[in-house]
Backbone as ProteinMPNN parsed JSONL, in Angstrom:
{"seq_chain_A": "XXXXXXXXXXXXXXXXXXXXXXXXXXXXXXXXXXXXXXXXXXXXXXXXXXXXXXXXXXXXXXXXXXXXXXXXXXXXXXXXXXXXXX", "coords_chain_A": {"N_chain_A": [[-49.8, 29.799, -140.661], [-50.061, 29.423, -144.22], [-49.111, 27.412, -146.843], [-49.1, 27.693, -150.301], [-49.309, 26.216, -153.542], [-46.976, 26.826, -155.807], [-46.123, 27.727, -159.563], [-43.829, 26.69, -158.939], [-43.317, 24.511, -158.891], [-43.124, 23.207, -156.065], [-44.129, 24.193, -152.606], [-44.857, 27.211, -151.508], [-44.136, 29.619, -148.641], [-46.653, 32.089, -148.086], [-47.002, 35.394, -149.929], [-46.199, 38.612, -148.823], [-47.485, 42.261, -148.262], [-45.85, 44.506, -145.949], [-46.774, 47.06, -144.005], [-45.094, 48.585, -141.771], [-43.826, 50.266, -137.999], [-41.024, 51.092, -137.539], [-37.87, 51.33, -135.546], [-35.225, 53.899, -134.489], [-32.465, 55.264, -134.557], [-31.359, 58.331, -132.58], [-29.109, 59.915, -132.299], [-25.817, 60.582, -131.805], [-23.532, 61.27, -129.435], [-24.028, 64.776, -127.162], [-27.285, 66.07, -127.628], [-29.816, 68.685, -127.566], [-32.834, 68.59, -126.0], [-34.955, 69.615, -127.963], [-34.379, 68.898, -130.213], [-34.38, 66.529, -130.462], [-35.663, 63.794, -133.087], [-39.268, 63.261, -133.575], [-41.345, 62.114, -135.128], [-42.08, 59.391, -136.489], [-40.424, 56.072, -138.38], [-41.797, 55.074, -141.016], [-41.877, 51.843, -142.001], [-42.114, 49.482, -145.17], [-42.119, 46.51, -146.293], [-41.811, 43.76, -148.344], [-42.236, 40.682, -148.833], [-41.762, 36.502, -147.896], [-44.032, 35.214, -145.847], [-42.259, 33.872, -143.312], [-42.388, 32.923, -140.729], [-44.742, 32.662, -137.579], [-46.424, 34.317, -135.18], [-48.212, 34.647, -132.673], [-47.087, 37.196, -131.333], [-44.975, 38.109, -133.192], [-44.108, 38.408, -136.605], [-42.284, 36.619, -139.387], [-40.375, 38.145, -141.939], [-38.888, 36.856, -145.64], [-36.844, 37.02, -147.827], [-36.159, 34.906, -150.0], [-36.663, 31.721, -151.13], [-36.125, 28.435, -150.818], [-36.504, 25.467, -153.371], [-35.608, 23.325, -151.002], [-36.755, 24.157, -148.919], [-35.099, 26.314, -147.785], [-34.057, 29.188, -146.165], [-32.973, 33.187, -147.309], [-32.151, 35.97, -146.296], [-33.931, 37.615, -143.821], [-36.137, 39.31, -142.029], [-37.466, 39.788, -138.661], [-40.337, 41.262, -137.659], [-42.041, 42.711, -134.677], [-45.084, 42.401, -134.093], [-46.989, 44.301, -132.875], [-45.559, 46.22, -134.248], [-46.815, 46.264, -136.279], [-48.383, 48.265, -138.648], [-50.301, 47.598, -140.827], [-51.23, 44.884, -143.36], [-50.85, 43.203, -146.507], [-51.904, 40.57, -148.599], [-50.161, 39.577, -151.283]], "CA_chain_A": [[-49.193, 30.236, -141.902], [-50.608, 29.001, -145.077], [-48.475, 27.305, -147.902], [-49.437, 27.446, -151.623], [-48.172, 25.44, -154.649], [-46.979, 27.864, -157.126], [-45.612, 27.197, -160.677], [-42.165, 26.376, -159.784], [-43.482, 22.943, -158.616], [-42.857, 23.096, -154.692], [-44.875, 24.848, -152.054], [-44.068, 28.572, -150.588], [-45.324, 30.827, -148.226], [-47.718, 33.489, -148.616], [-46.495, 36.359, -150.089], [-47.313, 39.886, -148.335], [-46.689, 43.526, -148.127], [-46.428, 44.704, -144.58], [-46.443, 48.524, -143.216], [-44.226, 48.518, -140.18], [-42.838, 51.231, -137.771], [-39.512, 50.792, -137.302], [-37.089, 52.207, -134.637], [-34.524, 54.37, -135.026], [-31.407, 55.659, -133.09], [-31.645, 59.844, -132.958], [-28.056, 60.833, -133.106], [-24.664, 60.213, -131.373], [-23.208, 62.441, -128.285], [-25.191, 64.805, -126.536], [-28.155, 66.661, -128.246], [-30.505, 69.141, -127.12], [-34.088, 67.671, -126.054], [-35.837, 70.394, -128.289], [-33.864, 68.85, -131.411], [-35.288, 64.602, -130.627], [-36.782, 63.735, -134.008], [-40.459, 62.739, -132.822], [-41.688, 61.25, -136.465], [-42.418, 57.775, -136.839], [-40.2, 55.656, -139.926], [-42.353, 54.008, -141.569], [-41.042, 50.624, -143.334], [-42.669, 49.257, -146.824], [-41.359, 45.32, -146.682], [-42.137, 42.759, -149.33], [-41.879, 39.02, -148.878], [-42.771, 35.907, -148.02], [-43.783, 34.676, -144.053], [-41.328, 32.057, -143.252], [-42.84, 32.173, -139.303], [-45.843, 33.954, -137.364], [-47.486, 33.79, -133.911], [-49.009, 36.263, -131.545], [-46.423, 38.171, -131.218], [-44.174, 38.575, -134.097], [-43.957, 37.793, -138.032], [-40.52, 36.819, -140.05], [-40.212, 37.858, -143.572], [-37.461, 36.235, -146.186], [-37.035, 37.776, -149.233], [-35.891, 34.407, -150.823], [-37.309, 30.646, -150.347], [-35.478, 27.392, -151.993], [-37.503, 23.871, -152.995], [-35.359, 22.24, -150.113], [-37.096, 25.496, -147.661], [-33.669, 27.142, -147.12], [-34.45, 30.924, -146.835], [-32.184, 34.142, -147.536], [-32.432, 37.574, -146.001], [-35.13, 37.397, -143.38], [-36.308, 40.129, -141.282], [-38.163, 39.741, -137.509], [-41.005, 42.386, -137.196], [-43.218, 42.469, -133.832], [-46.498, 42.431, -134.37], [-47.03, 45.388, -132.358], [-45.062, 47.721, -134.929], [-47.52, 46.121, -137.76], [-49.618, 48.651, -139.151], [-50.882, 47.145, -141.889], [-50.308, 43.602, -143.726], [-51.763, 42.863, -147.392], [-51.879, 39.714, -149.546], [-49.576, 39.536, -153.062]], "C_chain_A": [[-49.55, 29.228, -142.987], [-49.705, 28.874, -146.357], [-49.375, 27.312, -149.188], [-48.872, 27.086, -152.911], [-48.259, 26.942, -155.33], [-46.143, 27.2, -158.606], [-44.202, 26.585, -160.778], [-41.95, 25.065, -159.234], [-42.641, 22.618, -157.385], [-43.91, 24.307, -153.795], [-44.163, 26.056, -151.674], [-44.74, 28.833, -149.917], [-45.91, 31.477, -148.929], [-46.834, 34.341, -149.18], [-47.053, 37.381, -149.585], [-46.676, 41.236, -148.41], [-46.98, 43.788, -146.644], [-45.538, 45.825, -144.411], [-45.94, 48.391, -142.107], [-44.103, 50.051, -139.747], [-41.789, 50.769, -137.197], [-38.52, 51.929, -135.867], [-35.778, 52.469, -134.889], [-33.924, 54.699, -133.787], [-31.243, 57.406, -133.424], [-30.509, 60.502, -132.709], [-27.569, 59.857, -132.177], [-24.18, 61.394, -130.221], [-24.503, 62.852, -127.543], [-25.991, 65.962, -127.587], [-29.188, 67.225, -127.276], [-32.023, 68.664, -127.263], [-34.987, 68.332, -127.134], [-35.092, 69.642, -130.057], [-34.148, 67.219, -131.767], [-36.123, 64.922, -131.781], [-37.881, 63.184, -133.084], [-41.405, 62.05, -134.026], [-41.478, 59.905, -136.364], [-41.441, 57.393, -138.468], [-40.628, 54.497, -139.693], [-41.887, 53.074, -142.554], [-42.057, 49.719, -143.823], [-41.863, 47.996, -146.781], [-42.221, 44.586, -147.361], [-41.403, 41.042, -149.115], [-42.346, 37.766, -148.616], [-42.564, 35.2, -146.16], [-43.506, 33.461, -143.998], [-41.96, 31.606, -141.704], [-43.775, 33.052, -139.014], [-46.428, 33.399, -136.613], [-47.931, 35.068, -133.607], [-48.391, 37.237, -131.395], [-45.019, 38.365, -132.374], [-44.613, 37.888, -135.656], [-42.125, 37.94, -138.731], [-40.979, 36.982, -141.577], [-39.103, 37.56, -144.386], [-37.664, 36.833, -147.425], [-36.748, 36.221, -150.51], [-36.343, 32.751, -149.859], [-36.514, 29.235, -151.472], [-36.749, 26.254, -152.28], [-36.839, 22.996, -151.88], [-35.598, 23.198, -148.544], [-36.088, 26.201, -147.335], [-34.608, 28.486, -147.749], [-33.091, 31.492, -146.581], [-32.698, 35.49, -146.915], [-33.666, 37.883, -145.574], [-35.032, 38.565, -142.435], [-37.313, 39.797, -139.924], [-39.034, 40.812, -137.199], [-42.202, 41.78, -136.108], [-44.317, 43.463, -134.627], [-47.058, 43.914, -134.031], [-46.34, 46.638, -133.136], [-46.131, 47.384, -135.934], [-48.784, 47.183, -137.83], [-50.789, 48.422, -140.308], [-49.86, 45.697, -142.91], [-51.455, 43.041, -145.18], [-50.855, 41.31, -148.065], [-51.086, 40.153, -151.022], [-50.035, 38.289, -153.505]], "O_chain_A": [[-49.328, 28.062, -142.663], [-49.451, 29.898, -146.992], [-50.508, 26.864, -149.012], [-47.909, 27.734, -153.32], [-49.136, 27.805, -155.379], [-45.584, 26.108, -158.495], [-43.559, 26.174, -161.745], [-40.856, 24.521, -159.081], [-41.633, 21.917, -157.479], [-44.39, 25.243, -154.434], [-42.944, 26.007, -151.511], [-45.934, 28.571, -150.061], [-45.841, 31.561, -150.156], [-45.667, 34.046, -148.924], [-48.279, 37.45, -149.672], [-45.466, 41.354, -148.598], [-48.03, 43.44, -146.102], [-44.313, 45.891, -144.516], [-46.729, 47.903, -141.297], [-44.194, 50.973, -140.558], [-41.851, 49.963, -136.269], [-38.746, 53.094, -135.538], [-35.068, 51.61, -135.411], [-34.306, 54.612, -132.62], [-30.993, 57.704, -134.592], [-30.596, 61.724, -132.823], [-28.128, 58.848, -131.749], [-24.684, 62.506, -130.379], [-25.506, 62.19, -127.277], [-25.284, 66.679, -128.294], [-29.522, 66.559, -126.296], [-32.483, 68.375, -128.368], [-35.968, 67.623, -127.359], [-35.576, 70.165, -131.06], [-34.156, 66.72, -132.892], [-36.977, 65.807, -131.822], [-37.59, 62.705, -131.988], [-42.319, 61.358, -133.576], [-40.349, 59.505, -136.079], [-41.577, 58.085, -139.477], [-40.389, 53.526, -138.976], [-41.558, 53.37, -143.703], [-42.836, 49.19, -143.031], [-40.738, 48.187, -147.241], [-43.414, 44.675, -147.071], [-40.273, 40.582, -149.28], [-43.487, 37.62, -149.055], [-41.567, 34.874, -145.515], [-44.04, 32.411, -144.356], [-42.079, 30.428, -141.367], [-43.945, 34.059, -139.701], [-46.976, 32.313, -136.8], [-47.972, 36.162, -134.17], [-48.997, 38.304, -131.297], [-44.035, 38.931, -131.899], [-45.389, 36.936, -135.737], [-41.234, 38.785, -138.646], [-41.699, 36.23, -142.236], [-38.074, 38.021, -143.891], [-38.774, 37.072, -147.9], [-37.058, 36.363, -151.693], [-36.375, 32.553, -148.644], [-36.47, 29.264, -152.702], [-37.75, 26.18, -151.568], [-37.386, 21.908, -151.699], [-34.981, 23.084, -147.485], [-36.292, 26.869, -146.322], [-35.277, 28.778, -148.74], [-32.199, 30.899, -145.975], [-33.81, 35.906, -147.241], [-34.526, 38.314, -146.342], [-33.911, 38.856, -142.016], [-38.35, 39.379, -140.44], [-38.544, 41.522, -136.321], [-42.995, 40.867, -136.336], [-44.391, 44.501, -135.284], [-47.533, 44.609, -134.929], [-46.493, 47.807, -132.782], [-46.44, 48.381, -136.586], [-49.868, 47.038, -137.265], [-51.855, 49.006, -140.499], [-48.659, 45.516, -143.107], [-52.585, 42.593, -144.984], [-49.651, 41.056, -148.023], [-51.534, 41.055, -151.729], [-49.819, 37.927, -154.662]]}, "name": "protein", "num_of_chains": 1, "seq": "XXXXXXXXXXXXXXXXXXXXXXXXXXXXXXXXXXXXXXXXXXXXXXXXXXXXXXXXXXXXXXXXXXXXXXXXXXXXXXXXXXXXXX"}
């Protein structure tokens, strides 16, 4: 993971957009098998990678100058469909 100074005179992460699929829970009680959604939700996150190995990435939506982050999410790697540069 690659820091970069930015203007507010301390280093951050990267910033990225990253396409995920996400998992979902398909109702409550019992439901008929012919009625299982079978669609993929796809999740659109924005932020910046606070961690990242082989098998997962964390994103934080918020980063301090003393590194404290805010509101971080855990996506495996394996849901990533796509991951761009901001």
């Amino acid at each position: 993971m690659k820091k970069k100074e930015k203007e507010f005179g301390f280093e951050t992460p990267e910033l990225v957009e990253i396409i995920w699929t996400d998992s979902r829970t398909i109702g409550e009680g019992w439901q008929s098998l012919i009625d299982i959604p079978t669609d993929e939700t796809k999740i659109k996150s924005v932020g910046y990678v606070a961690f990242e190995n082989d098998k997962s990435l964390v994103l934080v939506q918020t980063v301090s100058e003393d590194n404290d982050i805010m509101g971080g999410v855990l996506i495996p790697k394996t849901a990533i469909l796509s991951k761009r540069k901001i």
